[in-house]
C-alpha positions as CSV (number, residue, x, y, z in Angstrom):
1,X,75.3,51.3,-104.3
2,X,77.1,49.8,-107.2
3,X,80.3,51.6,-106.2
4,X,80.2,50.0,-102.8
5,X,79.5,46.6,-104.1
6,X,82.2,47.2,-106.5
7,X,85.1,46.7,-103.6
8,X,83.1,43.5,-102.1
9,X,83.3,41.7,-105.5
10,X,86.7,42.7,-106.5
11,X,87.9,41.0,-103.2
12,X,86.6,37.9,-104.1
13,X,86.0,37.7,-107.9
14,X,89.8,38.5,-108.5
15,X,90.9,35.8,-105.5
16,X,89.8,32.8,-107.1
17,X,90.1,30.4,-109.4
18,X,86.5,30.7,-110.8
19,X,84.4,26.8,-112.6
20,X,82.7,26.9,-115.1
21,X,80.0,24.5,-116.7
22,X,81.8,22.9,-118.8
23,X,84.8,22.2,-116.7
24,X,86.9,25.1,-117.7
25,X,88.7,27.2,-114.8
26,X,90.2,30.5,-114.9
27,X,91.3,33.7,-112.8
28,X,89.2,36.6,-114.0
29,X,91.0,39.6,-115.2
30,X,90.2,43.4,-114.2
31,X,88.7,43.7,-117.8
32,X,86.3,40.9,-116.6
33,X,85.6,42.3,-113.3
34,X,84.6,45.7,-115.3
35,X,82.2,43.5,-117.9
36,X,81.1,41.6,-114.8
37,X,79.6,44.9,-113.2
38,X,78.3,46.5,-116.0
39,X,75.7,43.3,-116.6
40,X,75.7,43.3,-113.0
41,X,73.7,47.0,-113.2
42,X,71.6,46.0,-115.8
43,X,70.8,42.9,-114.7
44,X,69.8,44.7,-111.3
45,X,68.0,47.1,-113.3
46,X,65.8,44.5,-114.8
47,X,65.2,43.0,-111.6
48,X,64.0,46.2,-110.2
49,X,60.5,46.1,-111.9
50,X,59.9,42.7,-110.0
51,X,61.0,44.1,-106.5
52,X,58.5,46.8,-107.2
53,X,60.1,48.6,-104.1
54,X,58.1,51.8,-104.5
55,X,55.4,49.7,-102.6
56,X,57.4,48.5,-100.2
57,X,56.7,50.9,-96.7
58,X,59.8,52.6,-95.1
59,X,63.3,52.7,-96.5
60,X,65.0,49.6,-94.5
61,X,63.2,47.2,-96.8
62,X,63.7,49.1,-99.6
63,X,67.4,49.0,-98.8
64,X,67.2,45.1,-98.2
65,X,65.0,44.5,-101.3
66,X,67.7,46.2,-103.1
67,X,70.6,44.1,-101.5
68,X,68.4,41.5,-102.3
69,X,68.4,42.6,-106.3
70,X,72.3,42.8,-106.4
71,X,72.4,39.4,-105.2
72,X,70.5,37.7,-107.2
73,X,71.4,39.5,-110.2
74,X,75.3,38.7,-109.4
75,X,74.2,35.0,-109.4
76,X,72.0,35.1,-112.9
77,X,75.0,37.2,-114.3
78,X,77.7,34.7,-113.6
79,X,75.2,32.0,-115.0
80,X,74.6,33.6,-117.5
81,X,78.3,33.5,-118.4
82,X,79.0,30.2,-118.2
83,X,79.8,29.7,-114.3
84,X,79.5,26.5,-112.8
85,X,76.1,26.4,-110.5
86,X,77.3,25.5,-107.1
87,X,80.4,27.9,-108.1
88,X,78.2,31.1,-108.9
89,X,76.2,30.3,-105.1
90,X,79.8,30.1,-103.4
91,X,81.1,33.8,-105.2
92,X,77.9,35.1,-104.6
93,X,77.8,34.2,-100.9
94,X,81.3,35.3,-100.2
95,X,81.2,38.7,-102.1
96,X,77.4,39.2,-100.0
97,X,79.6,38.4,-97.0
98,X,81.8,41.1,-97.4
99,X,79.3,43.5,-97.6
100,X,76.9,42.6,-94.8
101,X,79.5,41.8,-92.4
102,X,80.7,45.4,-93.0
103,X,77.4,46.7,-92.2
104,X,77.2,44.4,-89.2
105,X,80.4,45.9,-87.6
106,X,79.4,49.4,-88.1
107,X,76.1,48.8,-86.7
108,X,77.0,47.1,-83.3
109,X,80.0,49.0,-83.0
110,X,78.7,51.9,-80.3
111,X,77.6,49.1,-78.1
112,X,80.8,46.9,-78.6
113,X,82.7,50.4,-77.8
114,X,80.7,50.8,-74.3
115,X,80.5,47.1,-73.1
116,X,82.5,44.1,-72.8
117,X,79.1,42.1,-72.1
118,X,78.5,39.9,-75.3
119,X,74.6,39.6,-73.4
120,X,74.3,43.6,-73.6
121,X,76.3,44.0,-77.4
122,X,74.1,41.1,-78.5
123,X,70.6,42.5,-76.8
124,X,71.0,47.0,-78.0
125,X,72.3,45.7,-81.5
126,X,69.3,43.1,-82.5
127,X,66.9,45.8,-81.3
128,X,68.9,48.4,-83.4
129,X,68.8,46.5,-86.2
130,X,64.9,45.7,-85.9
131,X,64.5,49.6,-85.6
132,X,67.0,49.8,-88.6
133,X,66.8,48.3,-91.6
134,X,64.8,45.0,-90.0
135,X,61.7,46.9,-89.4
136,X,57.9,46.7,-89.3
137,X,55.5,46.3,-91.3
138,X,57.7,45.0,-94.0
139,X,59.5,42.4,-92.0
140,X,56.9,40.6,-89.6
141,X,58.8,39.7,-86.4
142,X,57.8,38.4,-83.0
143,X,60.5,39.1,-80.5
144,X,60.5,38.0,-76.7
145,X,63.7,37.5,-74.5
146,X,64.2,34.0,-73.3
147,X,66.7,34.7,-70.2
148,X,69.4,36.4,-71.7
149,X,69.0,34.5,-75.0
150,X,67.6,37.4,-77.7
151,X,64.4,34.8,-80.0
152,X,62.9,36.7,-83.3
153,X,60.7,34.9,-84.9
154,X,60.1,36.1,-88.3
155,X,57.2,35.3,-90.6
156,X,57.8,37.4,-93.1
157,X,61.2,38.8,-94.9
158,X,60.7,41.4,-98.0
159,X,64.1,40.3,-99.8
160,X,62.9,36.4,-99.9
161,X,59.5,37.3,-100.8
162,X,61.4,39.4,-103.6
163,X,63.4,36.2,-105.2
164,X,60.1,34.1,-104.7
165,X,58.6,36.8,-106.9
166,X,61.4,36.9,-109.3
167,X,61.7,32.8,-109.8
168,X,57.9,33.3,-111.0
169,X,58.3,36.0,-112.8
170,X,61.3,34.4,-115.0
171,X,61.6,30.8,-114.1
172,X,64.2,29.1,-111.3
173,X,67.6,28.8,-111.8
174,X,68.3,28.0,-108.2
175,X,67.7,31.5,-107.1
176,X,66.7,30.4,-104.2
177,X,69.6,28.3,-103.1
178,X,71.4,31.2,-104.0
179,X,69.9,33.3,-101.7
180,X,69.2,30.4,-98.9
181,X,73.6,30.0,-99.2
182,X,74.1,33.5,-98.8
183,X,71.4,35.5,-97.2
184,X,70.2,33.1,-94.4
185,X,73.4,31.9,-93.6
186,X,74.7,35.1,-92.2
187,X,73.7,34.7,-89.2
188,X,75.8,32.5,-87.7
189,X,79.3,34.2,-88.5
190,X,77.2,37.9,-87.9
191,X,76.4,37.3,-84.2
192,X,79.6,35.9,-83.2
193,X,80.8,39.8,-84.6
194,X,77.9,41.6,-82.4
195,X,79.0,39.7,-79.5
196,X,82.7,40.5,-80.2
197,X,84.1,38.1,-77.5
198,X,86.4,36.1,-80.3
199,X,84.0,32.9,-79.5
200,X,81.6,30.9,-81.7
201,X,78.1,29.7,-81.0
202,X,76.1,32.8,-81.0
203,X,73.2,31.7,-82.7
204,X,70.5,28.8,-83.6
205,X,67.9,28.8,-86.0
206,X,66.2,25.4,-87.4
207,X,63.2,26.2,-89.2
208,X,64.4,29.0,-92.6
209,X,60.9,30.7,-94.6
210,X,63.6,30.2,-98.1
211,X,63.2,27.0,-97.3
212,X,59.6,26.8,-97.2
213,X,59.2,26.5,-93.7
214,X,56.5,28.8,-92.0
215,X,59.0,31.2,-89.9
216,X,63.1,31.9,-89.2
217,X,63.3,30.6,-85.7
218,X,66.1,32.7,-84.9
219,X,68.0,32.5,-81.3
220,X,70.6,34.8,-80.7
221,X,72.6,33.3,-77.5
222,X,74.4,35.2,-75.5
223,X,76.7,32.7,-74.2
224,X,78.1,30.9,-76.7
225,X,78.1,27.2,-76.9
226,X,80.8,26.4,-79.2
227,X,84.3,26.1,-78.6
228,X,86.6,28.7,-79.2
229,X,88.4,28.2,-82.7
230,X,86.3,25.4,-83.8
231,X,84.5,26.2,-87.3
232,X,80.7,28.3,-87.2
233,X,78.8,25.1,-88.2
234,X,75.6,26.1,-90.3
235,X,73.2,24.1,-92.2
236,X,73.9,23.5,-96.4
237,X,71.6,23.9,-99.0
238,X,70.0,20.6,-99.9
């Protein structure tokens, strides 16, 4: 897993000009890239006895629990050496990006290779990816079809339950902004890639369980209602 993360963070960690607290800027070197991901592993290590993902029931949530661990690991690691707050969210988000968008276009990719219909790629990928790794009992999900339009209502999601547990367990340093600025705003740029027509607009959500609300309302749309080349609008952290 760290191997694979590896590429995702080299792309962006060695791309930018990275802030830190106290004003100072910089472009990281290789050598800190290498220093980066060996606290990165024990950082994640560390974070492992909180997730506790022995007790978690099938192997999709233990594969999001541990995505979960990397990422918030990444964001205490680059706190902890010096990184500006809001920068840390913004390298952790983008380097999460990378990876999960990856995993998005291999997963929807058999039914983006057999249909044009963004309706259809949208509809056999969400219920693939409910099957695999978004699956029962360890994500709680209500899903109904209204029209074409795909709703999942989640009530529960392992890898927030998992930062909840570590901001507890250690104290908050924004975890969970970190995670609601990476994690839960996926969603938006991921279904305009399931739907694979080159439009926007794929997806609504306006109630988020990192931020305290009771469920993720989520509604993936099969026709989008955005215009093409305009900018995915999705909602900031407070």
């Amino acid at each position: 897993m760290l191997q694979f993360l590896k590429g995702a963070a080299c792309d962006v960690l060695l791309s930018r000009e990275i802030e830190y607290a106290d004003g100072r800027k910089c472009r990281w070197l290789r050598a800190d890239l290498i220093r980066f991901m060996r606290d990165l592993a024990a950082e994640a290590a560390s974070q492992r006895k909180i997730a506790d993902q022995v007790a978690l029931p099938n192997f999709g949530n233990r594969l999001m629990v541990e995505l979960a661990v990397f990422t918030s690991a990444a964001y205490r690691v680059l706190l902890d050496k010096g990184v500006a707050q809001g920068t840390a969210r913004q390298l952790v988000a983008d380097t999460g990006w990378v990876v999960y968008a990856r995993m998005l276009r291999t997963s929807s990719w058999p039914f983006r290779l057999v249909t044009r219909d963004p309706a259809r790629r949208l509809q056999w990928t969400i219920k693939s990816l409910l099957r695999f790794p978004f699956s029962a009992p360890g994500y709680s999900v209500e899903t109904y079809l209204d029209g074409d339009d795909i709703i999942t209502n989640f009530t529960h999601c392992p890898p927030q339950s998992f930062v909840r547990a570590l901001v507890a367990a250690r104290g908050d340093r924004g975890d969970l902004e970190a995670f609601f600025a990476s994690w839960c705003q996926y969603d938006w740029p991921g279904a305009d890639i399931i739907a694979g027509n080159g439009e926007r607009g794929h997806y609504a959500r306006t109630q988020t369980l990192s931020r305290g609300d009771p469920q993720c309302d989520m509604c993936w749309k099969t026709k989008s209602n955005a215009n093409l080349g305009m900018p995915t609008c999705v909602s900031q952290p407070k």
